[in-house]
N, C-alpha and C positions, 0 to 999 in steps of 0.2 A: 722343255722342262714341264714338266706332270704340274697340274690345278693341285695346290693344299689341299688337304683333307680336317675336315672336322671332327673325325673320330675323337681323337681327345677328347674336345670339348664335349661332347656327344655323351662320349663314356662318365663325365664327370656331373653332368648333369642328371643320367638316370640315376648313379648311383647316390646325390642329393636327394631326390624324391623317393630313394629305397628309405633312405633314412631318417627324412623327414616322414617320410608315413610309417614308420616302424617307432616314432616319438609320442607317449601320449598324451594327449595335452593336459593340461592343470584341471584341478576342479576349482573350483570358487572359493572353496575352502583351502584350498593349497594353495591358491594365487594371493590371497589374504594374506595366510601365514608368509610367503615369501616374500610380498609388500611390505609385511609390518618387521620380518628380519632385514631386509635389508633397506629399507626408505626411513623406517618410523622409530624403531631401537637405537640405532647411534644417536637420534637428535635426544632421545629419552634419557642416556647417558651422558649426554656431553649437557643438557638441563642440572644436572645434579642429579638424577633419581638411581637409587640405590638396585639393585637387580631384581630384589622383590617385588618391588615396585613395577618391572617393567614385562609387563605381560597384558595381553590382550585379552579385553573380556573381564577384570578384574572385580564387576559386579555382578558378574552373572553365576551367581551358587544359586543353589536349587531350593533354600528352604527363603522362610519371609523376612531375611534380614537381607537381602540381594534385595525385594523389592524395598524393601525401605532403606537402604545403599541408592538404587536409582530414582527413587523421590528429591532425597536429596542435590545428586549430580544435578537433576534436571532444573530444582531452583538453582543452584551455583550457573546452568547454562541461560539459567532465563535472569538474572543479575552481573554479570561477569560479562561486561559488553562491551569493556573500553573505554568506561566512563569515569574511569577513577572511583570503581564502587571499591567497598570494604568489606570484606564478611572472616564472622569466625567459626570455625567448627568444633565445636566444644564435646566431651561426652569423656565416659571411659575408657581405656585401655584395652586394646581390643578389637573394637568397632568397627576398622577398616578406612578412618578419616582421614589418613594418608592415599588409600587406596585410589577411595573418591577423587582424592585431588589429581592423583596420575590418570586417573582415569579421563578426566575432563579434560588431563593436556591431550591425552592419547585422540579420543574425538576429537579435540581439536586440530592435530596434524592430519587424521585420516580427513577431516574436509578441506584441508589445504592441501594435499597430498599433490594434486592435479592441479594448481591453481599459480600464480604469481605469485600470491602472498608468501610470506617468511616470517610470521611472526617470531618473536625468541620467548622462552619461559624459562623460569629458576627455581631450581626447588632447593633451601636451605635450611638452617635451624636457627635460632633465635642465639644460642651458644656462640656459634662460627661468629654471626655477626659483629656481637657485641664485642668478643674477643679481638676481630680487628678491625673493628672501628672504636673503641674507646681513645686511644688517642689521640685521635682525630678531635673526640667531643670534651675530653678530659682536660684537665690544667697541668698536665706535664708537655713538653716537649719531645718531638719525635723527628728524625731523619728523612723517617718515609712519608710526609706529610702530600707529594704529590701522589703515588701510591693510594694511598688512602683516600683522598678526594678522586680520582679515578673510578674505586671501587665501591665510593658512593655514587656517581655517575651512573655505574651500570646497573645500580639498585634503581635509582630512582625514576632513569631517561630512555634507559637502553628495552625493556623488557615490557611485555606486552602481559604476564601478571607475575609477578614475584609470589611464592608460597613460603609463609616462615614458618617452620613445624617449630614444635614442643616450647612453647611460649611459657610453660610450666617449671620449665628448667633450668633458668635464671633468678637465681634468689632475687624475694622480691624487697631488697632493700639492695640491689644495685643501684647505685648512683646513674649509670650511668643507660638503663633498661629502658626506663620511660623514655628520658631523651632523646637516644636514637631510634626506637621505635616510633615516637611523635612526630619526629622531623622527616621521617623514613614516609610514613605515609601520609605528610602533609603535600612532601615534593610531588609524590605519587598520586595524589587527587587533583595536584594543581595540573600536572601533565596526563591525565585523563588513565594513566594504567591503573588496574587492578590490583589489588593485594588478596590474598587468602591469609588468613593466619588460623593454626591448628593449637588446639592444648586440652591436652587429657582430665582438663579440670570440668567441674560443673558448671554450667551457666554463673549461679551464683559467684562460687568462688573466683570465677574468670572476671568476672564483674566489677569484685571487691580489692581484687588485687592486678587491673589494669587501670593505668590513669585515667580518670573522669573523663581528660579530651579527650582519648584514646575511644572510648564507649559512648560519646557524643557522635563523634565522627560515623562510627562504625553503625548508631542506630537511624541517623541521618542520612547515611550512603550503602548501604549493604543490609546489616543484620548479625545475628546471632542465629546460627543453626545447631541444635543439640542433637548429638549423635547420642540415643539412652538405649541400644537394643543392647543384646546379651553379646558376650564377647563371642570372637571367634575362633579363639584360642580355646576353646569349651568344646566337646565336641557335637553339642545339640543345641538349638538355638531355643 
């Protein structure tokens, strides 16, 4: 009987290196981009961030509201440690103070990207919350009462920073605003996460119509950042 032959194998081998050398490799910039679609964008939406939100580079425009966009990030990165800080980002309509916030998550996955860590992040609105947590804080009775303590759970224990946008857009004679918001980031500084809170109003106003403890806490552990540059909905800064 005739010795096998390797041809096959032979054949199948050159014709891998025809095609792997006929492949061209990424650039730095396409490897980024296909890093951040496929490793960084699903955890971006499965956080809560809306699709607008979820784009790379989101302070990087070319006039002087990008640089004072990444002033900002940069205190949020140099406060935002794990310590159960608090800060809020206050200013007009416009400004990009959501943006800032996806942004900060965005860095912060592309440093864990390679690493063990998993942190988790939540991006929500101050609406959502209160909506389904008043029952929880309110004096009616509810069915879904484990549900709800659940979903206080993952606010308080679960997330490495919770952001609660438009804090503006809860009337501010809900009963029930302060409360959960109080209790919200009291659990949240005792267990060392982070909060962000956003609201389109002016320092002042944000001031005058957030509960005292609320702005004790907040000037004790974090800050007040005002976002006051020209909108971006304008087409000239």
């Amino acid at each position: 009987m005739s010795e096998p032959t390797h041809t096959g194998q032979l054949g199948i081998a050159e014709a891998m290196e025809k095609l792997l050398a006929g492949i061209t490799p990424k650039t730095d910039a396409e490897m980024r981009d296909y890093n951040f679609q496929e490793r960084i964008l699903p955890q971006l939406r499965m956080f809560g961030f809306e699709k607008r939100y979820c784009q790379d580079g989101l302070c990087d425009t070319k006039d002087e509201r990008g640089a004072l966009q990444k002033r900002v990030l940069a205190k949020l990165t140099n406060v935002l440690l794990g310590r159960g800080a608090i800060v809020a980002l206050v200013g007009p309509r416009g400004t990009g103070k959501t943006y800032i916030a996806s942004q900060y998550v965005i860095d912060a996955l592309w440093a864990q990207m390679d690493t063990a860590v998993a942190h988790w992040y939540h991006y929500t609105k101050l609406t959502t919350i209160v909506a389904r947590l008043k029952a929880f804080y309110g004096d009616f009775g509810t069915t879904q009462m484990e549900q709800l303590e659940n979903y206080r759970d993952f606010l308080t224990k679960k997330l490495r920073l919770l952001i609660i946008d438009e804090l503006h857009e809860v009337a501010d004679d809900s009963k029930h605003k302060d409360r959960i918001l109080a209790d919200l980031l009291d659990a949240r500084y005792a267990a060392n996460m982070d909060t962000l809170l956003i609201s389109n109003q002016t320092q002042k106003e944000f001031s005058e119509t957030t509960n005292p403890s609320i702005i004790s806490r907040l000037n004790e552990h974090g800050g007040i950042i005002t976002c006051a540059w020209k909108s971006f909905r304008e087409s000239k800064p």
